[in-house]
C-alpha positions as CSV (number, residue, x, y, z in Angstrom):
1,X,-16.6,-1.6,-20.7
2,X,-14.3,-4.2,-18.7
3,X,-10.3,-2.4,-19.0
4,X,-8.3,-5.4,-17.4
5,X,-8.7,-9.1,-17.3
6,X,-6.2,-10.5,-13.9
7,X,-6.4,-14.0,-14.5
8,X,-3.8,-14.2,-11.7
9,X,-6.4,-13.7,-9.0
10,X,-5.4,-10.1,-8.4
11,X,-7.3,-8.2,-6.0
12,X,-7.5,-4.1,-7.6
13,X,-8.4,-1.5,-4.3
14,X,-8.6,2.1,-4.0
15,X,-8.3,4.1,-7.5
16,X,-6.8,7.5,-8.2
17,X,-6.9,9.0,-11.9
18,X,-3.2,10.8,-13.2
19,X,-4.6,13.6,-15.3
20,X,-1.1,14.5,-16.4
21,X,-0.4,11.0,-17.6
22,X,-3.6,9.8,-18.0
23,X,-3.5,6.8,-16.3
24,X,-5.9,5.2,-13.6
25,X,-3.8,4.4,-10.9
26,X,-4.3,1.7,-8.3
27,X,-3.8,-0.7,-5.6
28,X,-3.6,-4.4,-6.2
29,X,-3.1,-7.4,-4.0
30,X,-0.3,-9.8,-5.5
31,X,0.4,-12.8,-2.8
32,X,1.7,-11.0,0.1
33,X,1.7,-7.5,-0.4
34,X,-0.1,-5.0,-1.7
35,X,1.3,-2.8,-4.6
36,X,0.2,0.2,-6.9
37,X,-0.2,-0.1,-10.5
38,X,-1.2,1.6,-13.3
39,X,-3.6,1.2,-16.3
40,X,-3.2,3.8,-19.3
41,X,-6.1,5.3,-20.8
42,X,-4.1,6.5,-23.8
43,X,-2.4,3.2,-24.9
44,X,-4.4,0.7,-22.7
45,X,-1.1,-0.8,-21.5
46,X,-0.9,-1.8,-17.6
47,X,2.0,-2.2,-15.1
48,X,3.9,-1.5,-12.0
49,X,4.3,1.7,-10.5
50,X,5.6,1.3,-6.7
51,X,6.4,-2.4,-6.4
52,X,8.1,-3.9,-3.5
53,X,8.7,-7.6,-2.9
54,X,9.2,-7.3,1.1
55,X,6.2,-4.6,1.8
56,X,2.8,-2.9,1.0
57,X,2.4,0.4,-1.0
58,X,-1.0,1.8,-1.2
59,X,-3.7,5.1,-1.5
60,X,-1.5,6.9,-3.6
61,X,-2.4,10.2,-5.1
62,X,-0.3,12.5,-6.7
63,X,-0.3,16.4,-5.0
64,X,-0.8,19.5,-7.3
65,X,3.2,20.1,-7.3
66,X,3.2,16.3,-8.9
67,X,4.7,14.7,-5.2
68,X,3.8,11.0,-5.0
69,X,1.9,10.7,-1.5
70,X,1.3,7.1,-0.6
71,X,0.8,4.8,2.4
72,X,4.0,2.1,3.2
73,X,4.9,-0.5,5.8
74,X,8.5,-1.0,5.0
75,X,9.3,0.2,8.4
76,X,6.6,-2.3,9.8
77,X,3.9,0.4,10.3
78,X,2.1,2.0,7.9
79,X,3.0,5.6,7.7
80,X,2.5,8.1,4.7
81,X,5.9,8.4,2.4
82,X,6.3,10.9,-0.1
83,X,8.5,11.2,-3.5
84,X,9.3,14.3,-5.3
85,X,10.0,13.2,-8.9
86,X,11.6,16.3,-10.0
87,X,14.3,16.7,-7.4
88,X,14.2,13.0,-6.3
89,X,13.9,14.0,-2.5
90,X,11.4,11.7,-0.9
91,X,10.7,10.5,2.9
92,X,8.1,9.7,6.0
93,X,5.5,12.4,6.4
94,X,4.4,11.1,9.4
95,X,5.6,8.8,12.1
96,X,2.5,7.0,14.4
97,X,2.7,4.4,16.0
98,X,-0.9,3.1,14.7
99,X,-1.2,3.6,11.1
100,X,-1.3,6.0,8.4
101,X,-3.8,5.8,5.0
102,X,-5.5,6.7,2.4
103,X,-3.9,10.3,1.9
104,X,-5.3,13.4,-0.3
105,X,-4.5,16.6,-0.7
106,X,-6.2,19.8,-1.1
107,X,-5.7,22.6,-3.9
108,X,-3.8,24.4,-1.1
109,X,-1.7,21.7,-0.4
110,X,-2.8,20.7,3.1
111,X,-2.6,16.8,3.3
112,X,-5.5,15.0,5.2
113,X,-5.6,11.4,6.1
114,X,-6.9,8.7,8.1
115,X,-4.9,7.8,10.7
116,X,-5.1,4.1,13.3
117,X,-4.8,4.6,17.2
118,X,-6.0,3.0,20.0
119,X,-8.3,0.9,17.8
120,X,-10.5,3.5,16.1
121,X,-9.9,5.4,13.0
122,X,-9.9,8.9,12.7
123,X,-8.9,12.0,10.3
124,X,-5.8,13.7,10.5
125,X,-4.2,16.5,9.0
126,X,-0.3,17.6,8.4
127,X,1.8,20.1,7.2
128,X,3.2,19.2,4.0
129,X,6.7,21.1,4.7
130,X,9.3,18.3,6.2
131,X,10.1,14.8,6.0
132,X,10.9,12.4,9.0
133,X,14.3,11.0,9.0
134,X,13.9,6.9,7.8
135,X,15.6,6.2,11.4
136,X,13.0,7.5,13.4
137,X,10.6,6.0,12.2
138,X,8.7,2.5,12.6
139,X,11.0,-0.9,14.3
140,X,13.9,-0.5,11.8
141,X,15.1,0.5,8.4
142,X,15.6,-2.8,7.6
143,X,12.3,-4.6,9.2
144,X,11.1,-5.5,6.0
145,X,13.9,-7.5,5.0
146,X,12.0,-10.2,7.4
147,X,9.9,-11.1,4.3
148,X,12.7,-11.9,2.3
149,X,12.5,-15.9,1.2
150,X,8.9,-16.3,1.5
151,X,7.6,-19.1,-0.9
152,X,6.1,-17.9,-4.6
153,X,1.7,-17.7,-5.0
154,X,-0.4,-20.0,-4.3
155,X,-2.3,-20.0,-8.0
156,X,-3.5,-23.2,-8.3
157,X,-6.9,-25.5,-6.8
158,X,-6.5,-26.7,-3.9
159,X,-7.3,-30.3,-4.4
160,X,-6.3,-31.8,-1.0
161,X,-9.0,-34.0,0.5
162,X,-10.1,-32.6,3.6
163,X,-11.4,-34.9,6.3
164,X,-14.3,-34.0,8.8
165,X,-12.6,-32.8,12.8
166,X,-12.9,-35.4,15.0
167,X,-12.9,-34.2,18.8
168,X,-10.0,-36.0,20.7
169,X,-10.7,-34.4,24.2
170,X,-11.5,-36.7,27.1
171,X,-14.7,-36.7,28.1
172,X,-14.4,-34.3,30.7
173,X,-13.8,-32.1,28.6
């Protein structure tokens, strides 16, 4: 059975089921950035759980001590961030210089995940015990504010008439 109807021309990515709140957590494209939602199984109610304005959040799962783990660009590079909901600690877990995703965690709390360099992909794996201080890591705490002021969705047709290119170059050419 369909759950959702985005009439909004949302784009849903990676899933991840909450037992504990029994939600279907995901990754959805809205305009510029990519943000994680939710979608409750017990209520059928849908909405925002990281949301940003000025970067991406995405491939979140949720540890078995309940951390968020989660990918995010805020710095400029994707790197995985973590939040601790009971204590409200949260931080970098890793600082590359390529990019960090899609993280998971095993049942003895070693986090894997698939990290960018040199142009090729590959897996990774961390210690879950310290965070990276917010300095250190990426161009600047306060790169993202470069996507402040961008301009609202683009959610309707196109209906521009487009003309056939016409080749200007001299002949030579």
């Amino acid at each position: 059975d369909q759950l959702t109807n985005f009439n909004n021309r949302k784009m849903v990515h990676s899933l991840f089921y909450d037992d504990d709140k029994k939600w279907i957590v995901f990754d959805h494209t809205d305009h510029h950035f990519r943000n994680i939602g939710y979608y409750s199984l017990e209520d059928s109610s849908f909405g925002d759980y990281l949301h940003d304005k000025s970067w991406d959040q995405r491939d979140m799962v949720i540890s078995l001590e309940g951390k968020i783990l989660y990918s995010d660009d805020r710095s400029g590079i994707f790197n995985l961030y973590q939040i601790d909901e009971q204590n409200g600690e949260q931080g970098y877990l890793t600082n590359v210089t390529g990019g960090a995703f899609m993280p998971d965690v095993s049942i003895n709390g070693d986090i894997i995940y698939s990290l960018y360099e040199d142009g090729a992909y590959s897996i990774s794996l961390i210690d879950p015990g310290h965070m990276i201080d917010d300095v250190r890591v990426g161009y600047s705490p306060s790169y993202n504010q470069r996507n402040e002021g961008l301009l609202p969705p683009i959610v309707e047709k196109d209906t521009t008439f487009a003309l056939s290119y016409v080749d200007e170059f001299p002949s030579m050419f």
